[in-house]
N, C-alpha and C positions, 0 to 999 in steps of 0.2 A: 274375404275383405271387400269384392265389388260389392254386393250384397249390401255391405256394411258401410258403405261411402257410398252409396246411392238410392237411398231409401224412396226419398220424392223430393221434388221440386222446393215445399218448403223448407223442409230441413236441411237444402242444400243453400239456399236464402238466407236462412241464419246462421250456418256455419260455413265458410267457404272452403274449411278444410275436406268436408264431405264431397264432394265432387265426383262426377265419374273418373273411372279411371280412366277413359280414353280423354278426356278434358282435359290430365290433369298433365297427360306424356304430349298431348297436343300442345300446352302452354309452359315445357319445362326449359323451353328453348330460351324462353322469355326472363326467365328468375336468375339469381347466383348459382342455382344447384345445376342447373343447365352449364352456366359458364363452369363453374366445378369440374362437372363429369366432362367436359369439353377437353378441358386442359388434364386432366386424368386421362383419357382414352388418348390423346393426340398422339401420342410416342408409338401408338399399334396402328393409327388409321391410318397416321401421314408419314411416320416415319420409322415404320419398320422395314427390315432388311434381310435379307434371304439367310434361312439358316438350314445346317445339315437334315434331312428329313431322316427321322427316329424309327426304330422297329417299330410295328404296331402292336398295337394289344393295348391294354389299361396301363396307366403308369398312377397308381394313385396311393394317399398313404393309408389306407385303411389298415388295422391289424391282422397279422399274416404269421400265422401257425408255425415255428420254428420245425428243422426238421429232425429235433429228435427233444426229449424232455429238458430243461434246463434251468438252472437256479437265478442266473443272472438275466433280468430282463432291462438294464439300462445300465449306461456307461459313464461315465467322467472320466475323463482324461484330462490331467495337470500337467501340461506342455511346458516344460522350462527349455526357452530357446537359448541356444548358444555352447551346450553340453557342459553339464554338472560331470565335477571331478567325481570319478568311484573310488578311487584311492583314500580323496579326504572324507567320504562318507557311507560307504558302503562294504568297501571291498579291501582289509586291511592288509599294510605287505610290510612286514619287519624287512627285509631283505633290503628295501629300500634305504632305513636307517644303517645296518650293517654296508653298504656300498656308496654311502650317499658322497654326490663327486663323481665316480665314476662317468664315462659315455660312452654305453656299449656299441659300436657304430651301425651295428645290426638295426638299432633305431632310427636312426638319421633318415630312414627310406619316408616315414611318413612327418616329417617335421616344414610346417611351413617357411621359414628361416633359418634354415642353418646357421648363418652366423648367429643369430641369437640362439641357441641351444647351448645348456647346461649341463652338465650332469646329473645323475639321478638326483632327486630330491624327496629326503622322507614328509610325511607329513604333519603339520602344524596343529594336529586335531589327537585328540585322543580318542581308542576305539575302546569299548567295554562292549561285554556278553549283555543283553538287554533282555529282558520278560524272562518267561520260564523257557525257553525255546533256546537261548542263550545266541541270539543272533548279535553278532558285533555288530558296533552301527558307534558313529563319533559323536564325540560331544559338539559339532557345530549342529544339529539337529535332536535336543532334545526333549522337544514335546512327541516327536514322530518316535524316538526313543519308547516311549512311553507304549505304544501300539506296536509292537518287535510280535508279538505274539499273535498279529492280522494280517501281517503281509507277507509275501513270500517275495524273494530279493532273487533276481535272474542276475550272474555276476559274469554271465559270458556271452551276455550280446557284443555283435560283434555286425560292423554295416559297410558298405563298396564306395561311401562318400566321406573325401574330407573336406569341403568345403562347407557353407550353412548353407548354403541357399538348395544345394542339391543335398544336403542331409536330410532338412525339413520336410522336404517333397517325397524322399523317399521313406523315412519313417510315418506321416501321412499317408500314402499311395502307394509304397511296396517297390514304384519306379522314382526314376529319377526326371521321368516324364513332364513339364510343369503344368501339361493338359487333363494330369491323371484326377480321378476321382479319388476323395480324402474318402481316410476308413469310414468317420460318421457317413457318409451318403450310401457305401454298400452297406451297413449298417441299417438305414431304412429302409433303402432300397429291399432288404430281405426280409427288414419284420416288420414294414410302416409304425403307423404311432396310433398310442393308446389315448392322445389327447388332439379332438379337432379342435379346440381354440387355442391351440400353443403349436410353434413349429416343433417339427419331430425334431431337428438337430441344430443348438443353438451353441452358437460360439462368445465368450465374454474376455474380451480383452481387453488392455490398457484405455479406460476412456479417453485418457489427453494424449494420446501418440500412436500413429499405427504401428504395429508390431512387424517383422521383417514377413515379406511376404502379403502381408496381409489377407483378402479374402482367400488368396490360395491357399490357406490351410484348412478353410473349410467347404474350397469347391466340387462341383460334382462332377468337374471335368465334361466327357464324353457319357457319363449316368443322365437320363432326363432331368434339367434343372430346377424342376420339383422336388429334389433328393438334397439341392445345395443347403447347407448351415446357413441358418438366420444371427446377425450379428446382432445382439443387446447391447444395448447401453448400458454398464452398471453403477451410473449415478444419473440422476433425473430423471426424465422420461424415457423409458425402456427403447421406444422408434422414437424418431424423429419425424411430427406430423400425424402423431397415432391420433391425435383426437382433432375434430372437425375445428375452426378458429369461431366455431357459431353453432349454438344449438338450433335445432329442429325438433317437430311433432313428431314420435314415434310413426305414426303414419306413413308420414310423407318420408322419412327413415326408407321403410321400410318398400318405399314405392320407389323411390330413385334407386334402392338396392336392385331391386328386382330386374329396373330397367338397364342398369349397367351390367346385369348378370346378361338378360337378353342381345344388347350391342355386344357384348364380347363373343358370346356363343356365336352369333351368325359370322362376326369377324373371324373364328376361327374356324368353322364351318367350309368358310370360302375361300378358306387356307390350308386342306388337310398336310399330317404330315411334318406338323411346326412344334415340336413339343415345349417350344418359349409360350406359345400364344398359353399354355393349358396351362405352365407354370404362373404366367403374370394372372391368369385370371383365381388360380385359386391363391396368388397374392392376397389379391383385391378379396377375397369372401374372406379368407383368413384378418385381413388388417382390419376388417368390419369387427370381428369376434373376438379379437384380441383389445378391444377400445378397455373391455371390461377387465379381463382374466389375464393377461401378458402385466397392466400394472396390477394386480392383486398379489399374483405367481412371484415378482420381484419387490414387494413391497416390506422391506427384512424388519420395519418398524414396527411388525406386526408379533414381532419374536419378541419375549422376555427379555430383561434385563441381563439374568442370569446369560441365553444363550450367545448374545450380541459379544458378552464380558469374552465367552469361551472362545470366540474367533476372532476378540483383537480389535474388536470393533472400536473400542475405546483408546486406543493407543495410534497416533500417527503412522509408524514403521509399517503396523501390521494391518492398517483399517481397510486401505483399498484392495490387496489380495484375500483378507479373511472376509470382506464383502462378499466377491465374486465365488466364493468358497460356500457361503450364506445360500448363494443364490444359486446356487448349482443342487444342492438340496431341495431347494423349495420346487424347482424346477421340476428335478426328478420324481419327488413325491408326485404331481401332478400329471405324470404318465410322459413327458419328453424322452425319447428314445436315448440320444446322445448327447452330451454336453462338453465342451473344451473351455478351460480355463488357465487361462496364459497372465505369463507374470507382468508388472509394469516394468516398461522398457527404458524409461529414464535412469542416466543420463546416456543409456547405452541401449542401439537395438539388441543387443544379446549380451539379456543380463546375468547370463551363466558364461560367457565368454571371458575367463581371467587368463589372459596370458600373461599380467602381469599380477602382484599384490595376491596370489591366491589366498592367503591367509584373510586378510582384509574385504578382499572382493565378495569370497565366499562366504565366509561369515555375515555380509551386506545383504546379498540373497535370500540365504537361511533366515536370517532374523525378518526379512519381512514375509515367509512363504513358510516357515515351518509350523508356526502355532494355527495356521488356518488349516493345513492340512487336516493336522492332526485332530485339531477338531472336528473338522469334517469326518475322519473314519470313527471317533468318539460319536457322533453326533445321529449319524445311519447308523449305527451300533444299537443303542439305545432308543430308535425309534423303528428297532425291527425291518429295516429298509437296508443294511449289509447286506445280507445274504440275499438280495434280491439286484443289488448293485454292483458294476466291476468297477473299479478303479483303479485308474493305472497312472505311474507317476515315470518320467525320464524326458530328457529332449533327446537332439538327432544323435549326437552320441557323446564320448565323454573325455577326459584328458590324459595326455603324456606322462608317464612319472617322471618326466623329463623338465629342469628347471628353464624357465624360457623369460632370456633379459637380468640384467646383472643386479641393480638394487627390486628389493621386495618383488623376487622373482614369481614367475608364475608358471599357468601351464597352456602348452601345445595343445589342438585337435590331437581327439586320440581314437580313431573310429573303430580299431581292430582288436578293442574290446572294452566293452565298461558295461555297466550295472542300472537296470530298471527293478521298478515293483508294482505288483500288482496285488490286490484286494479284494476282497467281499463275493461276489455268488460266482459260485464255483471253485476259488481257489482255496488252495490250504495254506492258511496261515502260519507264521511260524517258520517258514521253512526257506533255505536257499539253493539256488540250482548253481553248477557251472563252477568254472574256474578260470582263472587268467593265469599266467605262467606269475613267479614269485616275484616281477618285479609291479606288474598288474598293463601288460604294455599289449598284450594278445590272448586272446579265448582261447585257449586252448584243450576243457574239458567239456561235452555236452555243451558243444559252440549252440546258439541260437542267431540264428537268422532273422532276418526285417519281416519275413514270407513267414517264417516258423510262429514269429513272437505275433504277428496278423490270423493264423489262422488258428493258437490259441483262445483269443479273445473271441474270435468269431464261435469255436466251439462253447465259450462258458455260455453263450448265448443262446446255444443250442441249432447252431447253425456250421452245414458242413462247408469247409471252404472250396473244395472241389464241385460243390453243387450252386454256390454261390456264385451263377454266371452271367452275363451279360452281352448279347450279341452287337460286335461292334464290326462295324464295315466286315461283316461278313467270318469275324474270327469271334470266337467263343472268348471272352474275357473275364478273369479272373483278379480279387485283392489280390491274391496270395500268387496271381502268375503263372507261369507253364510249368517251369523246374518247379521237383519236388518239395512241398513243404510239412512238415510235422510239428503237432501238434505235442505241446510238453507237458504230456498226459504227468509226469512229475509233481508238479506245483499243482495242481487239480484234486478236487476231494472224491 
């Protein structure tokens, strides 16, 4: 390129873009692009702040050989925060209708209000045998119905938290730590990404409302924060600021890059030891390359008529979750290692939270989160991208069979056992693991753990969770933890 901007004297006379390159960094001070990169870099020259210094070695995302062969090379995870009933959808207990009324007080241990506690309460929902696999599954979800014969339904997870804020942390992180690294970041962190102009782990949630927690669901805690989930926007502009407010000569593009690649480097240079300085900077070369490919990757106009119909796109209820449903697809196709997609949290942060109205509440959810699903495991299905993808659907956990509040009752936290599911590469379809006792209030058969149900997924991926380490102030750190965890070689094909 000097070469090529500085041929001779007159050609630099008639075009002033041709210039040398040392002319051009000597007068950058002088223009917008100078003021630009001025107010870009300010936050690393003047006002950055000491941060923990990182093991050494490379922290970068390039693609990283799992350690043993595996089918599933990217994730989606459909986070419903606030915990979905397993009773009313997953997990069916006649026992309930034959007792309904009773309060066994055995229960009472995990109930947030006593006073308001009910007695059992059967459920509002009908279950029927679904696909050829004959998996119960209720009528408040029946597009997902439809796909009985792709998922495999885990009915005895069962977790150490009943509250959200420390459920969400810990189904994310494995602790209840709020410093801990979210699964997507160990996630990269073990097999980087197959796409350098798209983040490896992208988070889509509620565009008009932060979700409980917020970025904490997709930090990298104490992981280099090169591993953290990038949050999308999933109406308008994908970032905020992605494109310059002014075009420029590819040229001069390409020279104020270069030169802000330089200022960072020596900033970080004369900094070792700071792994923010190496995450901001491959920010910055990242939000250059995403100007093109982050809006194409998100651009769902670009789908048929037909597909837009199959996720709801056309219908109010269903259009903002079968979007971000859309776009989690488009995403993965394009080689993004991990993707989360969380429900709209209006008028409620936890729109799986019915203590009251379950009948109502839940059916409110379901109708705006079930036909996107559903479509989504339809839609990988039929585009050969299943069996290469895991999906996994649950929040932090799930509810009481216990009625909680006297008109249009509803239900309790019920952390000490309820019902997830998972999808496409690696698992067998079709099938259910586990049991809860017959009222549906505790795991009781083939429990599954927060650690167990983590180092599953990590296995579909082809990664050992015992090898998945991370050295942290001097301790060997693990998703999955100290205590043992296994793996539900079960639900696996």
């Amino acid at each position: 390129m000097e070469n090529s901007l500085s041929q001779n004297n007159s050609s630099q006379q008639r075009n002033p873009l041709r210039q040398k390159r040392r002319d051009f960094f000597g007068r950058m001070s002088d223009g917008i692009l100078g003021t630009a990169m001025g107010t870009l870099l300010s936050h690393d020259f003047l006002g950055s702040s000491p941060v923990k210094a990182a093991e050494s070695g490379p922290h970068q995302l390039a693609p990283r050989r799992p350690n043993f062969p595996a089918k599933a090379k990217a994730v989606i995870q459909l986070f419903m925060t606030g915990g979905p009933s397993q009773v009313d959808m997953f997990d069916p207990k006649p026992a309930l209708e034959k007792h309904e009324g009773e309060l066994p007080r055995a229960f009472l241990d995990n109930v947030e209000s006593i006073g308001s506690a009910g007695g059992l309460l059967p459920s509002p929902f009908k279950f029927e045998k679904r696909g050829e696999s004959g998996i119960e599954i209720s009528d408040v979800v029946p597009h997902l119905a439809e796909c009985a014969d792709d998922i495999a339904v885990i009915r005895s997870m069962w977790t150490t938290s009943f509250n959200h804020e420390a459920g969400v942390v810990e189904m994310h992180s494995g602790r209840v730590a709020r410093i801990s690294p979210s699964m997507g970041s160990w996630v990269v962190y073990g097999l980087g990404s197959e796409n350098e102009n798209l983040p490896a782990y992208v988070a889509l949630d509620d565009p008009d409302k932060q979700i409980l927690l917020g970025k904490q669901n997709w930090q990298s805690g104490w992981l280099p924060p090169i591993y953290q989930g990038t949050r999308l926007r999933a109406k308008g502009t994908p970032l905020v600021n992605l494109k310059p407010s002014e075009e420029f000569p590819q040229p001069i593009l390409e020279l104020s890059r270069d030169l802000l690649r330089q200022l960072s480097e020596n900033h970080r240079d004369r900094r070792p030891g700071r792994p923010e300085l190496d995450a901001r900077i491959a920010s910055y070369e990242l939000a250059a390359r995403m100007q093109i490919s982050a809006t194409d990757a998100l651009d769902i106009n670009r789908e048929t008529a037909a597909t837009q119909e199959m996720y709801g796109l056309n219908q109010s209820k269903t259009a903002s979750y079968g979007r971000r449903c859309l776009m989690a697809r488009r995403l993965i196709e394009r080689g993004v290692r991990f993707v989360q997609v969380f429900m709209n949290v209006n008028p409620s942060d936890n729109p799986w939270d019915h203590h009251g109205n379950i009948e109502g509440g839940l059916r409110n959810s379901c109708e705006q989160t079930d036909q996107g699903v559903a479509a989504l495991l339809k839609d990988l299905k039929q585009r050969d991208l299943l069996d290469s993808t895991l999906v996994i659907w649950g929040g932090e956990f799930g509810r009481l069979p216990l009625a909680q509040k006297a008109e249009k009752p509803g239900r309790d936290h019920g952390p000490t056992g309820f019902s997830v599911w998972l999808a496409g590469g690696g698992v067998k379809g079709g099938t259910t693991y586990g049991e809860t006792d017959e009222f549906g209030y505790h795991a009781v058969e083939n429990r599954v753990s927060v650690h167990d149900f983590h180092a599953t997924i990590l296995r579909c991926l082809g990664i050992d969770h015992e090898k998945l380490v991370y050295n942290h102030h001097g301790l060997d750190e693990r998703l999955t933890g100290v205590e043992p965890a296994r793996v539900v070689q079960e639900i696996l094909t």
